[in-house]
C-alpha positions, 0 to 999 in steps of 0.5 A: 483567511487561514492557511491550512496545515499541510501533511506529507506523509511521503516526505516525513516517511521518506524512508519508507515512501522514496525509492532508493538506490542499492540492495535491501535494508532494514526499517521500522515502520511505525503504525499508521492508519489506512484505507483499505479493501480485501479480495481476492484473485490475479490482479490483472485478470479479476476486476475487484483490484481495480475496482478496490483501487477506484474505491480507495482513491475516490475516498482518499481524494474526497477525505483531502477536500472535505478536510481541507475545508477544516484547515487540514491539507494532506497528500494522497499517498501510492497505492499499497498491497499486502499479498498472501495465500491461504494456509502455512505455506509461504506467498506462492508467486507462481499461483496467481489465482490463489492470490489473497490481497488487501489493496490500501492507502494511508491517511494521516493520523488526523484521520478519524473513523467518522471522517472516512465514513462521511467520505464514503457517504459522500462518493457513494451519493456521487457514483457507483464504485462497486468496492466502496462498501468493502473499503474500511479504515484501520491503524496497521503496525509492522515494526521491524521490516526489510525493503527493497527497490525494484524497477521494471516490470511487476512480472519481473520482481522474482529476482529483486524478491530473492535477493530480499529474502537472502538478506533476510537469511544471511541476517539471522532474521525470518519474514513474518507478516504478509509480502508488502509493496508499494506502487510509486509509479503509475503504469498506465503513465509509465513504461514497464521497465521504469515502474518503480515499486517498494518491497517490503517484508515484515521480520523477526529473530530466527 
């Protein structure tokens, strides 16, 4: 019986995927495919967030068992989301409600269009996931990036976000793109003040 070929994107991206210490530093994130599912509102008081993030595990974890069947093994990556709001103005930390979001995780670039459909099909037969119609597959590229650990709390990441964006400044660099952050712990299993969550920020020549 073949063995099937394993894919770790967290380890082979262990730059942009590893917790690390000190400040902010730049990256360049190369383009990669994701699932993802838009909405909008707090997190924390709407259910579409969570229901975005039923849908996108419940696809990713039926993608990794139908391909493993093929001879493709992969590890589902953390949870992802791009943040923004409305108009010229920037990301408003302080405007909850107004909050824009695309909730996303990434694939391996084994994975095709066809095979995400299939896995919809799939979870859609098996349950009801109130977001699984909203939830598509797209390559996404953000190039030149600055990144920064925070641990503690996700109402506690102002101070970590400013000193990012100082070191933009202090670079000659401005953001461009949408405030970016990866969910490397899992809050329901972790204390707030250890969660630990990659910030990133696209950047470009001031």
């Amino acid at each position: 019986m073949s063995t099937a070929t394993k894919v770790d994107l967290k380890r082979e991206l262990a730059m942009l995927y590893r917790p690390h210490a000190g400040g902010p530093r730049f990256v360049d994130v190369p383009e990669l495919g994701f699932l993802m599912v838009d909405g909008q509102g707090d997190p924390e008081s709407a259910t579409s967030f969570m229901d975005a993030v039923g849908a996108l595990y419940s696809t990713a974890y039926t993608l990794k068992f139908g391909l493993r069947k093929l001879g493709l093994d992969f590890t589902v990556m953390p949870l992802e989301a791009l943040w923004w709001v409305d108009g010229p103005e920037p990301f408003a930390f302080d405007r909850r409600g107004a909050w824009r979001w695309t909730a996303m995780i990434a694939v391996p670039d084994e994975v095709t269009p066809v095979e995400v459909g299939e896995a919809r099909v799939t979870v859609a037969d098996k349950r009801d996931v109130p977001s699984l119609r909203l939830l598509r597959f797209e390559r996404f590229l953000e190039g030149l990036s600055v990144q920064v650990t925070h641990v503690g709390p996700y109402s506690a990441e102002g101070p970590t976000i400013e000193g990012m964006h100082a070191f933009i400044r202090d670079r000659g660099c401005a953001p461009r793109g949408r405030h970016h952050e990866i969910y490397l712990s899992d809050p329901k299993r972790t204390p707030a003040e250890r969660l630990k969550t990659i910030v990133r920020q696209p950047v470009q020549a001031a």
